[in-house]
C-alpha positions, 0 to 999 in steps of 0.5 A: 328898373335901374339900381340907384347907387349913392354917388346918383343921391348926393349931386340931388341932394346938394341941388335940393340944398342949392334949391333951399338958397333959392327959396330963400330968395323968394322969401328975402324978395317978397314972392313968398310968405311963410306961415311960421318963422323958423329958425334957418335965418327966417326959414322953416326946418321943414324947407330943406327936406321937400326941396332935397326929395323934389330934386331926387324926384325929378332926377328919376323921373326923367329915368322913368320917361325915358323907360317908357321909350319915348325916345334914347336919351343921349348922354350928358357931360358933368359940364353939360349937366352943371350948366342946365342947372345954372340956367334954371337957377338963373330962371329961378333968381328971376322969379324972386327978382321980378316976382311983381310982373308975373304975367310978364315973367311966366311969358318970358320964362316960357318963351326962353325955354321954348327954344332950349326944348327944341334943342333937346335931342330926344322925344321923352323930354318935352313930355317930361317937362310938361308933367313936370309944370302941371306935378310941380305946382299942383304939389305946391298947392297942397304945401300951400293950403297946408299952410306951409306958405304962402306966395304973395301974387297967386293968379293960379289958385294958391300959386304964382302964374310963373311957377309951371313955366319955372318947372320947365327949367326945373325939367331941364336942370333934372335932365341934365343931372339924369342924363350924366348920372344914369347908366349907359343903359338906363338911358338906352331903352 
C-alpha cells in the first residue's frame, strides 16, 4: 500500500474546505435544509469535517482502484488536477443553481459527464465513478436520516435525483487530484 505523506493530505483537505463553500450554496439557494442552525453563518460546526474526509476518501479511493489493476492511470498535471476540480465545482454550483428542475439537471449532468468519461485514458476510472455515484449518495442518506439535513426535492429516497450523477464529477475532481498527487508508482500497478 502506498504511504501517504502530508503534502497528499492538505490539497483534499482544502478541497473539503472548498466543498463546505459549496454546500453553503446548496443552503443559500434552497436545495437543502439544515436540522439545526450553526454558527458558520447559518451552517453546522459539523459541516466542514465530512466534507474535508470525503474528499481525502475520494482521493485514495481512486488509488485503491487503480491497485486492483484495472488499468495504469496516467500521470496528472497540477493544471490538469485543478482544472477537473473547477469543472466539478462548476457541476456542483449548478445543483444550487437549478435545484428545482432535478430530472433536467441529473440528465444534464450525466450527459456532460459521459463524454469526459470516455476521454479518460484508463479502465479503472469509469468503475471508480460508478462506485462513487451509488457510496457518495447512500452516505448522504444516512446524514440525512440522522437529521443532519435535509435536501428540499428528494426523489431518491431522502436525496435529490442529481446527486449520483454530481458524484460523477466528484469522481473525476478525486482523480485528478490522485493522478497529480500519487507516486509514479502507486499509479503504476
Amino acid at each position: 500500500m502506498a504511504r501517504i505523506e502530508t503534502k497528499q493530505l492538505w490539497i483534499p483537505a482544502v478541497l473539503g474546505a472548498g466543498l463546505t463553500l459549496c454546500d453553503r450554496m446548496h443552503w443559500r439557494h434552497g436545495a437543502l435544509t439544515y436540522g439545526q442552525p450553526g454558527l458558520l453563518g447559518g451552517q453546522p460546526l459539523w459541516v466542514p469535517p465530512p466534507f474535508a474526509a470525503a474528499a481525502i476518501v475520494l482521493v485514495f479511493a481512486h488509488r485503491w482502484v487503480v491497485g486492483l489493476r484495472l488499468g495504469h492511470a496516467p500521470r496528472a498535471t497540477g493544471f490538469t488536477a485543478v482544472a477537473q476540480c473547477a469543472v466539478f465545482i462548476l457541476a456542483y454550483a449548478c445543483t444550487a443553481w437549478f435545484h428545482g428542475q432535478p430530472w433536467l439537471l441529473a440528465m444534464a449532468l450525466t450527459a456532460s459527464w459521459i463524454p469526459v468519461a470516455l476521454t479518460q485514458r484508463y479502465a479503472g476510472f469509469i468503475p471508480f465513478a460508478l462506485v462513487a455515484a451509488v457510496m457518495g449518495p447512500l452516505g448522504e442518506w444516512g446524514v440525512s436520516a440522522l437529521g443532519g439535513f435535509h435536501y428540499t426535492h428528494p426523489e431518491l429516497g431522502a436525496v435529490p435525483i442529481w446527486l449520483p450523477p454530481l458524484y460523477l464529477w466528484a469522481a473525476y475532481c478525486g482523480a485528478g487530484l490522485d493522478r497529480w498527487l500519487a507516486p509514479r508508482s502507486a499509479l503504476e500497478r
